[in-house]
SEZADO-64413 format. One record per residue (C-alpha): residue number from 1; x, y, z. Coordinates in nm, 2 decimals. Example, Ala and Ser with C-alpha at 12.3 -4.5 7.8 and 13.67 -1.06 7.14 Angstrom:
residues 2
R  num      c1      c2      c3
R    1    1.23   -0.45    0.78
R    2    1.37   -0.11    0.71
end
This chain:
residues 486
R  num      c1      c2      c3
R    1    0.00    0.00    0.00
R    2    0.13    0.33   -0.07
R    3    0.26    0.47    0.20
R    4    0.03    0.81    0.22
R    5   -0.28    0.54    0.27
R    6   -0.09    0.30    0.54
R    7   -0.35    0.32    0.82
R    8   -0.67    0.45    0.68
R    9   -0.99    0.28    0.69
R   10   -1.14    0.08    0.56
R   11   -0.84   -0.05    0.48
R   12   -0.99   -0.32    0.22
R   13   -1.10   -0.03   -0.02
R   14   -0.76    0.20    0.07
R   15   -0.54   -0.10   -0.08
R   16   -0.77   -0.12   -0.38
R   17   -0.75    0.23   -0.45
R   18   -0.36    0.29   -0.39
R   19   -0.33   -0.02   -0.65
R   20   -0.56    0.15   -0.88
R   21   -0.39    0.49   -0.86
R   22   -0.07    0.31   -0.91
R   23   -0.19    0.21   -1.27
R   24   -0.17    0.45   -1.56
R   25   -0.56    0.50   -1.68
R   26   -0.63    0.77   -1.93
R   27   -0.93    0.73   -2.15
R   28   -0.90    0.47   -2.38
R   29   -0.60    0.33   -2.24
R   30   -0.78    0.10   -1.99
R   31   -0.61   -0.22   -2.06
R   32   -0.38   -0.23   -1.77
R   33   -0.66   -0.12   -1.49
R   34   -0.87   -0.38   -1.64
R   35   -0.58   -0.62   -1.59
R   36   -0.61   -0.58   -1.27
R   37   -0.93   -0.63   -1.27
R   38   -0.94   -0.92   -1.43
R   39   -0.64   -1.05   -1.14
R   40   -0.92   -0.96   -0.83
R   41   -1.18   -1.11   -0.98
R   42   -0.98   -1.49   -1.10
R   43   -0.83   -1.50   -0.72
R   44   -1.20   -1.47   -0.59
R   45   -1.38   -1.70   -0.82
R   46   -1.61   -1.43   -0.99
R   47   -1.76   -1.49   -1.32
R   48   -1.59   -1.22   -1.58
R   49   -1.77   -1.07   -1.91
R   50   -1.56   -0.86   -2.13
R   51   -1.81   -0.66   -2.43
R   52   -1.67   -0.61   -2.78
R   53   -1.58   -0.24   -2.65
R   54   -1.40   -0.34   -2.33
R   55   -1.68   -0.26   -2.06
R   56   -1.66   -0.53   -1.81
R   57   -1.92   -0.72   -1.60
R   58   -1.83   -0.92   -1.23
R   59   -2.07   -1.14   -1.13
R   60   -2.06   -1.24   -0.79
R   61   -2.29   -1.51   -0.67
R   62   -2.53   -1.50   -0.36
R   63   -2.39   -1.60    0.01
R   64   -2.60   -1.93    0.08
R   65   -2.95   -1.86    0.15
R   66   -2.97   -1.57   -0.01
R   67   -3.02   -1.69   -0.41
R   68   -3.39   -1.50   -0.43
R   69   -3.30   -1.14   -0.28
R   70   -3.31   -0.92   -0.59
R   71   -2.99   -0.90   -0.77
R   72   -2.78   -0.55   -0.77
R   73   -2.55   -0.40   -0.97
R   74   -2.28   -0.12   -0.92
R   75   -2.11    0.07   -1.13
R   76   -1.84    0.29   -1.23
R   77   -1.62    0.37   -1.49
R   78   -1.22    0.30   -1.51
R   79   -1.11    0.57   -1.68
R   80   -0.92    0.91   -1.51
R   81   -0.91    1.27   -1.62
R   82   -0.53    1.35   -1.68
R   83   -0.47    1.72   -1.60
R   84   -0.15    1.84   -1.44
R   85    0.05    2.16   -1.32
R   86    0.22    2.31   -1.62
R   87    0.52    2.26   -1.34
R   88    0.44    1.90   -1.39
R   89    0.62    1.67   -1.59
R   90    0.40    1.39   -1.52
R   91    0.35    1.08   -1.84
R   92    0.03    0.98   -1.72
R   93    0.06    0.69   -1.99
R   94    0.36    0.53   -1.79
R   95    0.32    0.68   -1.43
R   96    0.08    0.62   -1.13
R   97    0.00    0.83   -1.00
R   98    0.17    0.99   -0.67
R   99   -0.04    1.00   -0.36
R  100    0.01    1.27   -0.05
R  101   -0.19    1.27    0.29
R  102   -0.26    1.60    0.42
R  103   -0.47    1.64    0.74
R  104   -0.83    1.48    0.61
R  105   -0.73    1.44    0.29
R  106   -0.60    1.23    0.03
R  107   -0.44    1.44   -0.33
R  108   -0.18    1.39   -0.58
R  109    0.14    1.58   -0.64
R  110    0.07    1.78   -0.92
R  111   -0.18    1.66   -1.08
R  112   -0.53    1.51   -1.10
R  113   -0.59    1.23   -0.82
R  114   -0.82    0.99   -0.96
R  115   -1.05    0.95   -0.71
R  116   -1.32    1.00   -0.97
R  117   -1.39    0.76   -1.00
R  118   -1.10    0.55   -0.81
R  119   -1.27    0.50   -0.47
R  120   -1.56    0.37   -0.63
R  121   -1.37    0.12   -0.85
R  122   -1.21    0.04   -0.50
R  123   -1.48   -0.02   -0.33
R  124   -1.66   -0.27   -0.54
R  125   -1.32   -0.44   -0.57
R  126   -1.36   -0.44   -0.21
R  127   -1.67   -0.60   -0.17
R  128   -1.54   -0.91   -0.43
R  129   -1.31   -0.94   -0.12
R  130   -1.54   -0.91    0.15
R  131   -1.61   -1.22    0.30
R  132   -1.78   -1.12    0.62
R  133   -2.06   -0.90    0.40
R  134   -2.40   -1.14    0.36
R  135   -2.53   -1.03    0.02
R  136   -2.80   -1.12   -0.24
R  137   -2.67   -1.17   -0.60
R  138   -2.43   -0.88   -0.70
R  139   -2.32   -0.76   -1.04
R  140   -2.06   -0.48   -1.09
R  141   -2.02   -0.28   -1.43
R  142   -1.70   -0.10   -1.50
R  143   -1.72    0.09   -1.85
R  144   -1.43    0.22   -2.05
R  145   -1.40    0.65   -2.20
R  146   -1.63    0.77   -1.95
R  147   -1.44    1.04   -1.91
R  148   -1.43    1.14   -2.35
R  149   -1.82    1.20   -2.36
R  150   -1.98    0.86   -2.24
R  151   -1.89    0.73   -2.58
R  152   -1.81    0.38   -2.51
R  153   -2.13    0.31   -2.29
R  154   -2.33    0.41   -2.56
R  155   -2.18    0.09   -2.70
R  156   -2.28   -0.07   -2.43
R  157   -2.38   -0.49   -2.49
R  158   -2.75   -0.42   -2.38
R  159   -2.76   -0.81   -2.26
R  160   -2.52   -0.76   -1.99
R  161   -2.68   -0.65   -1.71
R  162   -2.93   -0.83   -1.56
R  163   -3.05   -0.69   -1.20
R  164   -3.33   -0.39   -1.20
R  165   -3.17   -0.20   -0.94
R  166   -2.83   -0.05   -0.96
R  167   -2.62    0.23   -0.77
R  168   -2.37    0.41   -0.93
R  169   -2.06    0.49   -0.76
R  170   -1.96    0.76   -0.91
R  171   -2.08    1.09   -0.71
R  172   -1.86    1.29   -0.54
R  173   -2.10    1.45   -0.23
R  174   -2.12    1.19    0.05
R  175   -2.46    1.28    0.22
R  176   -2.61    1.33   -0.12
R  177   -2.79    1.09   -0.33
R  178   -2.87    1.15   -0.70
R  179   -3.12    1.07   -0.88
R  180   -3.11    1.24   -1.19
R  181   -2.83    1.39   -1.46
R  182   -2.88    1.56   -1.81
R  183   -2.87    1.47   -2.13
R  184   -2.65    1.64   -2.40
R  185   -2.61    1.74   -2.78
R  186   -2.39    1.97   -2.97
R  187   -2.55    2.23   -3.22
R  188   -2.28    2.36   -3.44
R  189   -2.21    2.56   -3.78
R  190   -2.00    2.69   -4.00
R  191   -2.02    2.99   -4.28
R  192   -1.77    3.03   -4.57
R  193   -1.57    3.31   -4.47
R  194   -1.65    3.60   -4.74
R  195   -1.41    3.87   -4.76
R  196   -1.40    4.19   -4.94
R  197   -1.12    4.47   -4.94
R  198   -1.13    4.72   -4.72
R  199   -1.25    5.05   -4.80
R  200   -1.05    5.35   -4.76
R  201   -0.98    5.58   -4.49
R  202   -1.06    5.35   -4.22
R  203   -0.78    5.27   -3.86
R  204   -0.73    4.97   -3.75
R  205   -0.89    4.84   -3.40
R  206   -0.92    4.55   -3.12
R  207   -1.19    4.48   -2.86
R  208   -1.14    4.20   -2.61
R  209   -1.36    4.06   -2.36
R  210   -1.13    3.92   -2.07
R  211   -1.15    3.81   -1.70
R  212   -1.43    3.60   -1.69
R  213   -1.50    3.34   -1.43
R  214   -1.61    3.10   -1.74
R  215   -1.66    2.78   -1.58
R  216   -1.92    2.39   -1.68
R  217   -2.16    2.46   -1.92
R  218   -2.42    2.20   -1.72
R  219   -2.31    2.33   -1.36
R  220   -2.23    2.67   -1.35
R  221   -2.49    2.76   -1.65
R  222   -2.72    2.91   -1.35
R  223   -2.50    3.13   -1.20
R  224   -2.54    3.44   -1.47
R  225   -2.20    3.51   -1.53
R  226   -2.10    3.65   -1.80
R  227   -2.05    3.49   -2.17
R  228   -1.77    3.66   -2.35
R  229   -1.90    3.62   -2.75
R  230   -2.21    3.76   -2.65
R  231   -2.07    4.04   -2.46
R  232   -1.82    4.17   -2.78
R  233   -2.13    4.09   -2.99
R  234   -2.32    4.33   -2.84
R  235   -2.11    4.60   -2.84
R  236   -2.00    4.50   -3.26
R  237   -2.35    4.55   -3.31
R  238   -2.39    4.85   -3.13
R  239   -2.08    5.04   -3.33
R  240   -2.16    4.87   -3.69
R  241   -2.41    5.15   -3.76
R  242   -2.03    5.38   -3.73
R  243   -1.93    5.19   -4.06
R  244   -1.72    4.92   -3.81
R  245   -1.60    4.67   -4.10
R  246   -1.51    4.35   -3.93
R  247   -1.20    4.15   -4.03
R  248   -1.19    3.85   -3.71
R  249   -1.43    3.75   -3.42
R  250   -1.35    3.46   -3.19
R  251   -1.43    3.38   -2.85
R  252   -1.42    3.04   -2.62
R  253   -1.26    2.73   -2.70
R  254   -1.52    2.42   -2.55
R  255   -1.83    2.38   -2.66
R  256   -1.94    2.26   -2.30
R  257   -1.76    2.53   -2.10
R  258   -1.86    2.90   -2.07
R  259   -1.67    3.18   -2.29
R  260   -1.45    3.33   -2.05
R  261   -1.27    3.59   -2.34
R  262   -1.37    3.69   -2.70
R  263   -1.15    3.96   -2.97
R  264   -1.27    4.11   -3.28
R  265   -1.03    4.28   -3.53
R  266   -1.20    4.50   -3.77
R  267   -1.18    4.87   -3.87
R  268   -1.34    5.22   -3.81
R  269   -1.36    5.49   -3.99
R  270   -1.13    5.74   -3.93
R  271   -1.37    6.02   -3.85
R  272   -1.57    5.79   -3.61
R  273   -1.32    5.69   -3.42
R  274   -1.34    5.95   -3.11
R  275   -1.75    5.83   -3.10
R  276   -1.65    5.48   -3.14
R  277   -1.40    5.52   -2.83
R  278   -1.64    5.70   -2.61
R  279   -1.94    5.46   -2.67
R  280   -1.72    5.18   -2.55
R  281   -1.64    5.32   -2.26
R  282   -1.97    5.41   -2.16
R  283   -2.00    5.00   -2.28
R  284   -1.77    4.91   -2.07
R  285   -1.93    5.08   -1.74
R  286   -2.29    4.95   -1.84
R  287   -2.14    4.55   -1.85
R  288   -1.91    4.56   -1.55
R  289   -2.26    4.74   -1.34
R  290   -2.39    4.40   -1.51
R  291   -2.16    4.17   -1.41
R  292   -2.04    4.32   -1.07
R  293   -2.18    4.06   -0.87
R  294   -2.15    3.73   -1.07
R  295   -1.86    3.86   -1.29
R  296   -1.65    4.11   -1.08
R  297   -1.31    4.01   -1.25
R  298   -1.48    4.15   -1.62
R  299   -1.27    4.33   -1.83
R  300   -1.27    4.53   -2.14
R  301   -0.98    4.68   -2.35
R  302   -1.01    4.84   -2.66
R  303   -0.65    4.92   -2.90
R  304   -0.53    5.05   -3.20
R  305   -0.37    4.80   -3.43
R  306   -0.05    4.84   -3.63
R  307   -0.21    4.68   -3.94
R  308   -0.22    4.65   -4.27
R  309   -0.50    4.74   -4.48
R  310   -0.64    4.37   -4.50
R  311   -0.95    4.20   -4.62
R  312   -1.27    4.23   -4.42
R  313   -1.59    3.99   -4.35
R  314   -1.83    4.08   -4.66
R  315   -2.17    4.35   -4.51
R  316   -2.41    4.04   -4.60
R  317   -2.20    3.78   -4.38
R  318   -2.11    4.06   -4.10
R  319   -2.50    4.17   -4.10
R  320   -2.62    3.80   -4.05
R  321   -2.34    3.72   -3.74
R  322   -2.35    4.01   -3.54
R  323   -2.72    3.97   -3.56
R  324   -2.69    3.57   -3.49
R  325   -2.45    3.63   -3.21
R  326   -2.73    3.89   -3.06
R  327   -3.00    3.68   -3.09
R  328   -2.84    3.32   -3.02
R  329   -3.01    3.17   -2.66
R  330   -2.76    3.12   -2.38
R  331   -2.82    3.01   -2.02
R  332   -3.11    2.85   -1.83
R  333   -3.45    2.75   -2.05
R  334   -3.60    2.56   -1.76
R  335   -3.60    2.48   -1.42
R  336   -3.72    2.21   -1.26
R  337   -4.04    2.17   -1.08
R  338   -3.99    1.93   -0.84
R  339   -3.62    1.98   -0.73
R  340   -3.59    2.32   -0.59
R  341   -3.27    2.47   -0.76
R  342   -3.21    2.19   -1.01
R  343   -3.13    2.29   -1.39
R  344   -3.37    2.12   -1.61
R  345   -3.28    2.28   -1.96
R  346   -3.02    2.49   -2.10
R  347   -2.78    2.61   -2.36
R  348   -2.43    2.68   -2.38
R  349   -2.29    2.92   -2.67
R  350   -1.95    2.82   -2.65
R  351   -1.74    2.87   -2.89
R  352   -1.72    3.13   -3.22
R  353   -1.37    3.10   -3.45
R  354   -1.25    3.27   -3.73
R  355   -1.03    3.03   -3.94
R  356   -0.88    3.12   -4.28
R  357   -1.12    2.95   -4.47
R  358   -1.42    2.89   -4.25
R  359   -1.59    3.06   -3.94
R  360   -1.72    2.78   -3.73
R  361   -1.94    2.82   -3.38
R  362   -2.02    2.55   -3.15
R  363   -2.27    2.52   -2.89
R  364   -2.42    2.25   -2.58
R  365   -2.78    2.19   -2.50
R  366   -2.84    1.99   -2.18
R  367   -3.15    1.87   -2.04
R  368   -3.30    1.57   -1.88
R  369   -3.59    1.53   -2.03
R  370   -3.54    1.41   -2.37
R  371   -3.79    1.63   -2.58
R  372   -3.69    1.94   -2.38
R  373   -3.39    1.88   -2.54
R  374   -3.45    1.82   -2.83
R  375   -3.66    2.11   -2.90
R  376   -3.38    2.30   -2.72
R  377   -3.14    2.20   -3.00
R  378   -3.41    2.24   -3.28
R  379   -3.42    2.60   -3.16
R  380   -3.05    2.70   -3.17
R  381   -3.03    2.51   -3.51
R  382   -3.32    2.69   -3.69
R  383   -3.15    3.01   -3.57
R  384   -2.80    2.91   -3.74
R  385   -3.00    2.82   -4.02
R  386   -3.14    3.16   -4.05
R  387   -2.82    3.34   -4.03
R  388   -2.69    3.10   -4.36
R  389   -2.52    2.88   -4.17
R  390   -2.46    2.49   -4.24
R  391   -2.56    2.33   -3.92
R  392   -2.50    2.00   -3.79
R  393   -2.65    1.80   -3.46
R  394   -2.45    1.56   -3.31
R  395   -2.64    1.23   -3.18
R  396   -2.53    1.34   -2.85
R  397   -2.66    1.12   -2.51
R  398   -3.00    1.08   -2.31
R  399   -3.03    1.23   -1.97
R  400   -3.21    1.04   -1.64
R  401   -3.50    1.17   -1.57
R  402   -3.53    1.23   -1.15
R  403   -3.81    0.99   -1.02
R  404   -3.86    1.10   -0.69
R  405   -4.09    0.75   -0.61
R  406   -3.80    0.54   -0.68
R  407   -3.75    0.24   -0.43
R  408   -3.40    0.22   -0.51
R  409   -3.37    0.63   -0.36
R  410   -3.65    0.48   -0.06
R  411   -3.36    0.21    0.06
R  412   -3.08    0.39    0.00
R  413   -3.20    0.70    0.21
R  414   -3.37    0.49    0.45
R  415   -3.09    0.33    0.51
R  416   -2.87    0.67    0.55
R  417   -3.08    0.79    0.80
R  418   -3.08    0.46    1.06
R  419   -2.70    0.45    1.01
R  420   -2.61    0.85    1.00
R  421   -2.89    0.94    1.22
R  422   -2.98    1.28    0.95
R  423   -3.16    1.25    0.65
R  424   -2.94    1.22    0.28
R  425   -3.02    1.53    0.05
R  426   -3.20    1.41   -0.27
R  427   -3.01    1.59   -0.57
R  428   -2.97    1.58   -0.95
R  429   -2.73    1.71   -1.16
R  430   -2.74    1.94   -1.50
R  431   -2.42    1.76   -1.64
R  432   -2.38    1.37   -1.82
R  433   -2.41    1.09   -1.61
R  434   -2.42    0.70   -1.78
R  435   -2.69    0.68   -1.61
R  436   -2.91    0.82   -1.89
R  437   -2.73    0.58   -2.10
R  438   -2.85    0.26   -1.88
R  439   -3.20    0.41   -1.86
R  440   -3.23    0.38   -2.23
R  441   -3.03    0.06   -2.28
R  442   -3.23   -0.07   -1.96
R  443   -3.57    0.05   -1.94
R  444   -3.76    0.02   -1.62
R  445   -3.42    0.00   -1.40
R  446   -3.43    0.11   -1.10
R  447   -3.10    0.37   -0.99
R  448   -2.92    0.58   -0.77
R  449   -2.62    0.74   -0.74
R  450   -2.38    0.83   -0.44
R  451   -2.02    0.86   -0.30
R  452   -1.76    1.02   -0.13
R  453   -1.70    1.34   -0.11
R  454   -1.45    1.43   -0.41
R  455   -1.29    1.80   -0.43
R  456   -1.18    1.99   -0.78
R  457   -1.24    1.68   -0.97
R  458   -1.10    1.70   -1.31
R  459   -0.81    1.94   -1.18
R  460   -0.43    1.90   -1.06
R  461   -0.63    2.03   -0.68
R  462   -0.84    1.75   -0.69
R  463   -0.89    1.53   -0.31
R  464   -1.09    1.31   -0.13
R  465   -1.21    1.34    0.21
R  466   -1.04    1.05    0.39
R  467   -1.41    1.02    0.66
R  468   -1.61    1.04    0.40
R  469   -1.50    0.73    0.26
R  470   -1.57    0.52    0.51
R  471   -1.86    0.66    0.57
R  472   -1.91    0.60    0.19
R  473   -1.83    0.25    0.24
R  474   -2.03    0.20    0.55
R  475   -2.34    0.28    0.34
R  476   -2.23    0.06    0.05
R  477   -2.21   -0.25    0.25
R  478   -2.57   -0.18    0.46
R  479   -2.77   -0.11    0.16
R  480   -2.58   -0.45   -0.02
R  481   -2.75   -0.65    0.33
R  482   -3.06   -0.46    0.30
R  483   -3.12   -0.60   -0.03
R  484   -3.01   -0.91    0.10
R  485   -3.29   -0.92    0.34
R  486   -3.55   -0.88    0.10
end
């Protein structure tokens, strides 16, 4: 055991998880964590199924006297987000990685731990291994490229699980049990870029939109802070009536993460360009009055540019983006009517590029119901369509619907409450789970989804609270004899 975990319990899931941080796992290399996989489950006599993609199935069989209790399954996902300190020099393809204690807490040195979703691979490693737990049938599922979009589990052999109940190990809020996620789909475009020369007498100019908090498209769509594209495009369309002849305008670079900067290069005429200067300034004090609460780090900077006379965007293609970018939906459509708080529907404009040939713009619906979404992403595209552009939908994923009267959220909370002594909070999430995945592959089954308490997932600050695993764990094991009992 490494030595950072020598002495934490439950000791059974900390030797699991320092094996499996000591394995390199990025998406869609898996074959070594599944290796090991494929070792706990031989020297425990559990029944292995490997799909045509490389998700994996355990079956464990009942303890004696227990054949008819209703068969479970868990799962997680194998995969780990590889982000590091630019200080790092880190090969996550042929390094563990390097585990640290400090006070509560288990992190990495430099880079991401893997906790997400390593404690819960752990922990149903853990239970293989548990001889002393009484438990009904059990199945575990560990998919591969989780982490890449859910792509793999969308490829999913449909025949490979068999229970009607399963919990996901793979939330990061111990206390919290969720019941719902979103589904997603991309909306894109792209317009030939149509250039002209410029006309004469005109100075040069940039405008960027900087300092933005950005942040998840699906999490932090609800906190109204600002999105850079639409902030420049307001202002573009404000000045074009000066003659403003744009040559550039790009802004964000995910399609699921919110713009947190955006520049335009273009040109002014040269007898507008004291107006031009004041009305951004006056701009610039309207947005940051905007912003000052859920954007205080906003900034604006306009400059003269050193540049040649060049080639700008032709008035028919300027006319139909500036007016696109004004008009395009971003942020919350819907909230949700029986979660207080909860996301139901949204839309992320994320990112807008001007490329030598092409200007392309992405965007990210979310929502989890599945015609909400759909009509989310009809929307955005009949815009694009409208503004000339050629659009194209991805297939993107299905979200899981919350079902606040599922048994499977009954016994699990239940069950929190005798052993905690305080009631679990009932949550869902506005980002992609595979839950939504199993729902469609598995109609009618029966989930929820819970876990230790996981900090700055997907970043080199990522940690998990070393309590709330064993609480984690002490949950695991009472809800696995619950069902037993039945």
């Amino acid at each position: 055991m490494a030595e950072a975990l020598i002495g934490l319990q439950p000791s059974l899931v900390w030797k699991h998880f320092g094996a499996i941080a000591a394995i390199p796992r990025p998406s869609k290399h898996e074959a070594a964590i599944a290796r090991y996989v494929h070792e706990v489950a031989t020297q425990n006599s559990v029944e292995i199924r490997t799909d045509r993609v490389g998700n994996i199935l355990l079956t464990l069989p009942a303890s004696p006297g227990r054949e008819g209790a209703p068969s479970v399954c868990m799962k997680g996902h194998m995969a780990m987000v590889c982000e590091k300190n630019s200080s790092s020099k880190h090969d996550f393809l042929k390094e563990g990685i390097h585990l640290q204690k400090d006070g509560d807490s288990i992190h990495a040195t430099g880079t991401t731990l893997g906790a997400d979703n390593g404690v819960g691979l752990a922990a149903m490693l853990a239970l293989i291994e548990d001889k002393t737990l009484i438990h009904g049938p059990l199945e575990f599922l560990l998919t591969v490229d989780e982490e890449t979009g859910l792509t793999v589990a969308k490829n999913l052999d449909a025949t490979m699980v068999n229970s009607r109940i399963l919990l996901n190990l793979d939330s990061e809020e111990e206390g919290a049990l969720y019941i719902g996620s979103s589904g997603g789909r991309d909306t894109n475009a792209k317009w030939d870029l149509q250039v002209e020369d410029l006309p004469e007498k005109m100075q040069a100019f940039s405008i960027a939109i900087k300092g933005l908090k950005g942040g998840h498209s699906g999490l932090d769509i609800d906190k109204q802070r600002g999105n850079a594209i639409k902030i420049l495009g307001r202002f573009l369309l404000e000045v074009e009536k000066l003659g403003v002849r744009l040559s550039s305008v790009s802004g964000g670079n995910k399609r699921n993460a919110i713009p947190r900067e955006a520049i335009a290069y273009g040109y002014i005429p040269n007898s507008k360009w004291v107006e031009a200067q004041e009305r951004f300034r006056k701009f610039t004090e309207q947005v940051k009055a905007e912003f000052h609460n859920a954007d205080p780090g906003l900034q604006t900077e306009w400059m003269g540019e050193g540049l040649k006379k060049g080639k700008v965007f032709k008035r028919t293609l300027q006319k139909k983006l500036l007016r696109m970018i004004d008009a395009i939906p971003h942020g919350v459509i819907k909230m949700n009517h029986d979660i207080p708080g909860l996301v139901q529907t949204s839309t992320n404009f994320g990112v807008l590029n001007t490329g030598r040939k092409l200007i392309t713009l992405s965007t990210a619906q979310r929502s989890s119901v599945a015609t909400e979404l759909n009509y989310a992403s009809h929307s955005v595209a009949s815009l694009l369509h409208l503004a000339g552009g050629e659009v194209e939908t991805s297939a993107g994923y299905p979200g899981w619907n919350p079902n606040l009267k599922s048994p499977a959220l009954q016994l699990v909370a239940n069950t929190h409450e005798k052993i905690f002594h305080r009631r679990a909070e009932v949550k869902a999430i506005h980002a992609g789970l595979e839950c939504g995945i199993l729902v469609e592959k598995y109609p009618g089954i029966d989930m929820v989804s819970f876990g230790p308490t996981i900090h700055n997932a997907h970043s080199p600050d990522e940690s998990v609270a070393i309590e709330s695993v064993e609480k984690f764990w002490t949950l695991l094991r009472e809800v696995i004899s619950s069902y037993a009992a039945i």
